[in-house]
C-alpha positions as CSV (number, residue, x, y, z in Angstrom):
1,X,124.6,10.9,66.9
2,X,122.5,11.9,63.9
3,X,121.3,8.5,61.3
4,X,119.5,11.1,58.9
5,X,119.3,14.7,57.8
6,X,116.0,16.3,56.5
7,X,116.1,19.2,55.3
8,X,112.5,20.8,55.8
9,X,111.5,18.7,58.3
10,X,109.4,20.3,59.9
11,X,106.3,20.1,58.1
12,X,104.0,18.8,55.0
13,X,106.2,16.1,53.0
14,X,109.6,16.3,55.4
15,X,107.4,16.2,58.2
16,X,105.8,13.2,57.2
17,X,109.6,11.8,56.4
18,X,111.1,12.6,59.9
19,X,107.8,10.5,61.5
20,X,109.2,7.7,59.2
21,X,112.8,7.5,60.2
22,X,112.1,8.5,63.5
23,X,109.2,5.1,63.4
24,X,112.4,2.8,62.0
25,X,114.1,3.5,65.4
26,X,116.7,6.5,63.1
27,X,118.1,9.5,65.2
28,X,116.8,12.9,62.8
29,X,118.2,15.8,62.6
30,X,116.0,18.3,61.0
31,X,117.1,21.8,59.4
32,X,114.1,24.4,58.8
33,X,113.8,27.9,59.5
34,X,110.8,28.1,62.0
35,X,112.4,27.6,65.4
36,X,109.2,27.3,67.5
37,X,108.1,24.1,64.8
38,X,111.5,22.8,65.6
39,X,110.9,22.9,69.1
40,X,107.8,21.6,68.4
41,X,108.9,18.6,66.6
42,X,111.4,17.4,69.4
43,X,108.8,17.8,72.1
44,X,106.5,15.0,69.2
45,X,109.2,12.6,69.6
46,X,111.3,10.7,72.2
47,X,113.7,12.4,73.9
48,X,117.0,12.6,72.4
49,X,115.2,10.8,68.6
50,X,115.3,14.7,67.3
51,X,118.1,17.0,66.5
52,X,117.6,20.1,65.5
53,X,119.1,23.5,63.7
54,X,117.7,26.9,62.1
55,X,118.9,27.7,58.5
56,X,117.4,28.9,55.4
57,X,118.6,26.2,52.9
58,X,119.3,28.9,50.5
59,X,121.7,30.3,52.2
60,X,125.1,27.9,51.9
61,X,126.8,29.5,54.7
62,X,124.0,29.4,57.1
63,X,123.1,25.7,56.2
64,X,126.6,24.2,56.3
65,X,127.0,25.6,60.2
66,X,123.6,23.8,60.9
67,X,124.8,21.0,59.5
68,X,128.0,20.9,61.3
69,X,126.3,21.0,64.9
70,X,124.2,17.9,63.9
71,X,126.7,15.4,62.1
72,X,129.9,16.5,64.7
73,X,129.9,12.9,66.2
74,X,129.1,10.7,63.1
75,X,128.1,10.9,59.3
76,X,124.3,9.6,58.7
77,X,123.5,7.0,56.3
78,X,120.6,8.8,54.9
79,X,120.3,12.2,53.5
80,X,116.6,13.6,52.3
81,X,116.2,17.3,50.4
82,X,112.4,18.6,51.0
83,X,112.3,22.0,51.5
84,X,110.4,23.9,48.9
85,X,108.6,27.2,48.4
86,X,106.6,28.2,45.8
87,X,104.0,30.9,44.4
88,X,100.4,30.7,42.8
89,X,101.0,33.3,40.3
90,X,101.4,34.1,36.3
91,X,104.9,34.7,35.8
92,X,104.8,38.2,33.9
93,X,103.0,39.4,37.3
94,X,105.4,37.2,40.0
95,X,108.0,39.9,41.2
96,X,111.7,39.5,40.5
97,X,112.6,38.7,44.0
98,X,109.9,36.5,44.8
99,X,110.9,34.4,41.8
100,X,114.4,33.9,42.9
101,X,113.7,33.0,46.4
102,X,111.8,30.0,44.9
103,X,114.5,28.9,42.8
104,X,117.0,30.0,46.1
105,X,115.0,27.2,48.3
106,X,113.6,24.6,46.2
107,X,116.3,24.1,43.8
108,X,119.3,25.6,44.9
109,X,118.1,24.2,48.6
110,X,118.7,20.8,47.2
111,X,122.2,21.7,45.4
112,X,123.2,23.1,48.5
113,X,122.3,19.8,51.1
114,X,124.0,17.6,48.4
115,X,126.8,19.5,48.4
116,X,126.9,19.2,52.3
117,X,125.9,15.6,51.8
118,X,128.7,14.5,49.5
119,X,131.0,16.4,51.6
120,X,130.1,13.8,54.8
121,X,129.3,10.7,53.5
122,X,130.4,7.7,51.7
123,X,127.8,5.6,51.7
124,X,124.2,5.7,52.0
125,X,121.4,7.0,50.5
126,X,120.5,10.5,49.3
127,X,117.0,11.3,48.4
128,X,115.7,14.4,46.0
129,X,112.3,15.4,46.9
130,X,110.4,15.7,43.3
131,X,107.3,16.2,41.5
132,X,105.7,15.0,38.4
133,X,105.5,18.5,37.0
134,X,109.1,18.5,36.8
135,X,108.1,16.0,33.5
136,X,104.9,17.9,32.9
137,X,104.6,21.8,33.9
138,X,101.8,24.0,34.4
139,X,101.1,27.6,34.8
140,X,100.6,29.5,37.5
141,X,103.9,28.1,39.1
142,X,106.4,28.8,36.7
143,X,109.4,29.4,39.3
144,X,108.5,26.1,41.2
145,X,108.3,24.0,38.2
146,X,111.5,25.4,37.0
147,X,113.2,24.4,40.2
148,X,112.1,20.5,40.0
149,X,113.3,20.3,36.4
150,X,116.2,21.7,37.2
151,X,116.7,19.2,40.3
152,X,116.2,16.3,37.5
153,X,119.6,17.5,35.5
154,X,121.2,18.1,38.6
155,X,120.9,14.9,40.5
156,X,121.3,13.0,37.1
157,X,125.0,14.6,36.7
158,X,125.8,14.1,40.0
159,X,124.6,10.4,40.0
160,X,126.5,9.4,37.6
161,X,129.5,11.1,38.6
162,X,129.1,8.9,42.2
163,X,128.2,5.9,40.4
164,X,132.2,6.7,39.7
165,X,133.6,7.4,43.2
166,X,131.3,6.4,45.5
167,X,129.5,3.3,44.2
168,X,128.3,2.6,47.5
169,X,126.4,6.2,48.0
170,X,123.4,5.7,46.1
171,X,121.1,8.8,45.1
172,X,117.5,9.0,44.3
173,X,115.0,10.9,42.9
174,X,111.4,10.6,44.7
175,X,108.5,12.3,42.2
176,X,105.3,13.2,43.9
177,X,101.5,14.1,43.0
178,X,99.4,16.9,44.2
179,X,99.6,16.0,48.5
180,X,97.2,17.0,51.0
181,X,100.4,19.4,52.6
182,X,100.3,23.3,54.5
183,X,101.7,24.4,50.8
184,X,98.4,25.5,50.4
185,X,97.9,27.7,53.0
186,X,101.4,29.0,53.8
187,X,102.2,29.8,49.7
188,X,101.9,33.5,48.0
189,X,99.1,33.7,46.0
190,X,98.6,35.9,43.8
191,X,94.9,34.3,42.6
192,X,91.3,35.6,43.1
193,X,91.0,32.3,44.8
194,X,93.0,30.4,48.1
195,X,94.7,27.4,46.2
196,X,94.4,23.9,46.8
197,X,96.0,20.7,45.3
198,X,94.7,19.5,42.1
199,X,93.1,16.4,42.4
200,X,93.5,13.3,42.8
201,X,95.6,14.4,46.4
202,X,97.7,11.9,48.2
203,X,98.3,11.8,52.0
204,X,101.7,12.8,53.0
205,X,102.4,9.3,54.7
206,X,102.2,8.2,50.8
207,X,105.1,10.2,50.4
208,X,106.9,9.0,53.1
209,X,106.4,5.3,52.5
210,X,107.9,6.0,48.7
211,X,111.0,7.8,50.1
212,X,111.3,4.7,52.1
213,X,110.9,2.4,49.3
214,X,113.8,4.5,47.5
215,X,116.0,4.1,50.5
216,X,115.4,0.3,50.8
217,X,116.1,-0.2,47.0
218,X,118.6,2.1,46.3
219,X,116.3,3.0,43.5
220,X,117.6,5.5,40.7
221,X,113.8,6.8,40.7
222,X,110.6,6.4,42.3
223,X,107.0,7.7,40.2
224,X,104.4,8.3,42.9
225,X,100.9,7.8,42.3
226,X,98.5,6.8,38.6
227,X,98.9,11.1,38.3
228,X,102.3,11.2,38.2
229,X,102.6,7.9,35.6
230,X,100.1,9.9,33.3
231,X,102.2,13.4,33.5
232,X,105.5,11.5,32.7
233,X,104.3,9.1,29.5
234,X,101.5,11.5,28.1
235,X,103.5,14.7,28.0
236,X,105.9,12.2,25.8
237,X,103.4,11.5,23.4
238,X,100.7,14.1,23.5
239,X,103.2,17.4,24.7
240,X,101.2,19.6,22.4
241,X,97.3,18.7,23.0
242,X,98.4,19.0,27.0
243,X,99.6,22.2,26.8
244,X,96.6,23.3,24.5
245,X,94.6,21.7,27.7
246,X,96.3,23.1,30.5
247,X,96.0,26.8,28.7
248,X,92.3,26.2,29.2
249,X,91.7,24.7,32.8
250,X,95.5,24.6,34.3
251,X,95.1,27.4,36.9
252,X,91.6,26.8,37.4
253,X,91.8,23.4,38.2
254,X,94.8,24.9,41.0
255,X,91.8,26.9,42.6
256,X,89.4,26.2,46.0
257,X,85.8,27.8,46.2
258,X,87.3,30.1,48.9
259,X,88.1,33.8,48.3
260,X,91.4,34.3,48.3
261,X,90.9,36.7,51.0
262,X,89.7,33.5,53.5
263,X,93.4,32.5,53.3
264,X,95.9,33.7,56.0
265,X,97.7,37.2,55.3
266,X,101.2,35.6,55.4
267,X,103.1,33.6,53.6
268,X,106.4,31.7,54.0
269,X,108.2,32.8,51.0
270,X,110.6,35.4,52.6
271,X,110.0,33.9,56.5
272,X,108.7,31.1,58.1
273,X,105.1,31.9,59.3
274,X,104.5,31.7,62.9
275,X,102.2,28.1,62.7
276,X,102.6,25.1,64.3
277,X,104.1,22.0,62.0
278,X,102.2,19.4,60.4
279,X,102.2,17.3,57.9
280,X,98.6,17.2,56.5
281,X,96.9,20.6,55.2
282,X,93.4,21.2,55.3
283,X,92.4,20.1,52.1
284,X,88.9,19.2,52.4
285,X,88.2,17.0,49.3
286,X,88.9,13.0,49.1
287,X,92.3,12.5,50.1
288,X,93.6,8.7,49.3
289,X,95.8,7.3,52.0
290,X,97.8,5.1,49.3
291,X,99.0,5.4,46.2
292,X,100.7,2.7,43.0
293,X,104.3,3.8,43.7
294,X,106.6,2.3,41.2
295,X,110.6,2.0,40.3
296,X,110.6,4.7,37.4
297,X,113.6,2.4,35.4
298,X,110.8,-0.5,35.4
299,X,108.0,1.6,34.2
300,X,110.0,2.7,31.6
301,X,110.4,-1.0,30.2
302,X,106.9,-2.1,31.0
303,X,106.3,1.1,28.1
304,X,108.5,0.7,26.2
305,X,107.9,-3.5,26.2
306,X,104.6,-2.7,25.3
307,X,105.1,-0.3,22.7
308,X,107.4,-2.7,21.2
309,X,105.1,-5.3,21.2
310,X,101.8,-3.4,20.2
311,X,104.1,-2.1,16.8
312,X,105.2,-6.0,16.4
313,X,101.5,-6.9,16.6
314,X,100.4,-4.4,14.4
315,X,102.8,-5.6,12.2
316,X,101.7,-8.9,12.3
317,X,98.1,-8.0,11.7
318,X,99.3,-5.7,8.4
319,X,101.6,-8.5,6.7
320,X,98.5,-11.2,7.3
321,X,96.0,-8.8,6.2
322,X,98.0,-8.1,3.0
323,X,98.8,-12.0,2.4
324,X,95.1,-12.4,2.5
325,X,94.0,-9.6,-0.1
326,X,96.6,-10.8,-2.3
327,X,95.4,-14.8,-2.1
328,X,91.8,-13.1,-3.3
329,X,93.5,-11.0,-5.9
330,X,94.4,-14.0,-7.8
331,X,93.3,-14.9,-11.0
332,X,90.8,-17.9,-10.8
333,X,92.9,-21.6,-12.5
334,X,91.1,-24.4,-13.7
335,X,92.5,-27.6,-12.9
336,X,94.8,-29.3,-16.1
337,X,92.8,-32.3,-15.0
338,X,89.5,-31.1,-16.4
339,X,90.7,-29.1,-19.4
């Protein structure tokens, strides 16, 4: 009996999501590749709180039969997309193949455990693992950005298509910050230094807590952290002066004072590396343990509110302004009285 499916549960952001749902009393299963951090994740929990099943989410075939061994007995009520990959690397030097496997698990990973989602469940909650640079991209991870903007048109198609058929199988999208995850150490990099999360970084638990919140309010979209708000509303207004800014400092600001060659020889893009699962990384820099996490559809009216009201006020201020130069402007009258 499975209550939730993670896919990528088995460390950084889905690990922190499994300790969640597994915390609220919810049966897990988990789908990753790394078999021992599977086995590894059972033995953290109760007996019998963790299922588990080996699959590259990329591969459709492969995660459909993982999914059929956990959800035989009963459907689950809540569905969460998390695997990712990604490389730290200009894009005229990131190879072909290495480009495609990103899109293959972060993007096509997600299309993929919706598809499987949609085809067990009627109600419920599915939840799209995001990121603020699927509003505002940077270089140096040209695949991975691709992959969340393309996760943004996808799950707003197919929301609106449930909204439709299932109006009781709500879908979310869950848009992080830079997090204090093994991305850092496990990613190709292709850098003179090891990478590290841009600051400000977030503890996973934040992420976590804001998948939560998404579940518990069915909420069409959750904005994670004062890092992401500023990504979202100032590439609206100012797309032109950020890119002008990230062409300067936007893969610097990506890199650690360690040598690249301080970072371990193997990645995870092609296989899991043979590590054991967690969810923190080893950033060593302020990490905040909470973060303003906020219903995207109200942000968006707090904005736009304001903008509305800062153009009526200026408004104001330029017809009053105007009345009052053109009271000056005219010509002095003597009274009829004292002619």
């Amino acid at each position: 009996m499975t209550d939730a499916i993670v896919l990528g549960g088995t460390a950084g952001v889905g690990r922190a999501v499994v300790d969640a749902l597994v915390a609220r009393g919810m049966t897990v299963g988990v789908i990753a590749r790394g078999g021992d951090r599977l086995d590894g994740l059972r033995r953290a929990h109760p007996q019998g709180r963790i299922k588990t099943a080996s699959a590259d989410v990329g591969d459709a075939e492969a995660l459909t039969d993982a999914v059929a061994t956990l959800v035989a007995d009963r459907a689950p009520v809540v569905w969460v997309n998390c695997a990712m990959s990604t490389a730290f690397c200009k894009f005229a030097d990131l190879p072909v193949a290495d480009f495609d496997k990103i899109i293959r698990t972060t993007f096509l990973g997600q299309v993929n455990g919706t598809r499987l989602a949609l085809a067990h469940m009627q109600h419920g909650n599915i939840v799209h693992v995001g990121s603020g640079l699927a509003y505002r991209p940077v270089p140096g991870q040209a695949a991975y950005v691709a992959a969340k903007h393309a996760i943004n048109g996808f799950a707003g198609a197919v929301r609106s298509e449930l909204m439709q058929d299932r109006p009781d199988l709500h879908l979310s999208l869950v848009q992080l910050p830079a997090m204090d995850t093994p991305q850092f150490e496990w990613a190709r990099n292709n850098l003179d230094m090891k990478p590290q999360p841009a600051p400000p970084v977030y503890h996973p638990d934040v992420a976590a807590r804001a998948v939560l919140k998404a579940i518990d309010g069915n909420l069409r979209e959750v904005l994670v952290g004062t890092s992401v708000l500023k990504l979202v509303f100032g590439d609206m207004l100012l797309p032109g002066y950020i890119d002008r800014r990230l062409s300067r400092n936007g893969i610097e600001m990506q890199k650690s004072d360690q040598p690249a060659w301080a970072a371990p020889d193997a990645d995870n893009l092609h296989a899991p590396v043979a590590r054991p699962g967690s969810a923190t990384g080893d950033f060593d820099g302020d990490v905040a343990p909470t973060a303003l996490t906020v219903d995207a559809d109200r942000a968006r009216k707090v904005i736009a509110g304001g903008i509305v009201a800062a153009a009526f006020g200026l408004g104001a201020l330029v017809a009053t302004t105007a009345a009052r130069r053109r009271q000056t402007s005219l010509p002095h009258r003597v009274p009829r009285r004292l002619r």
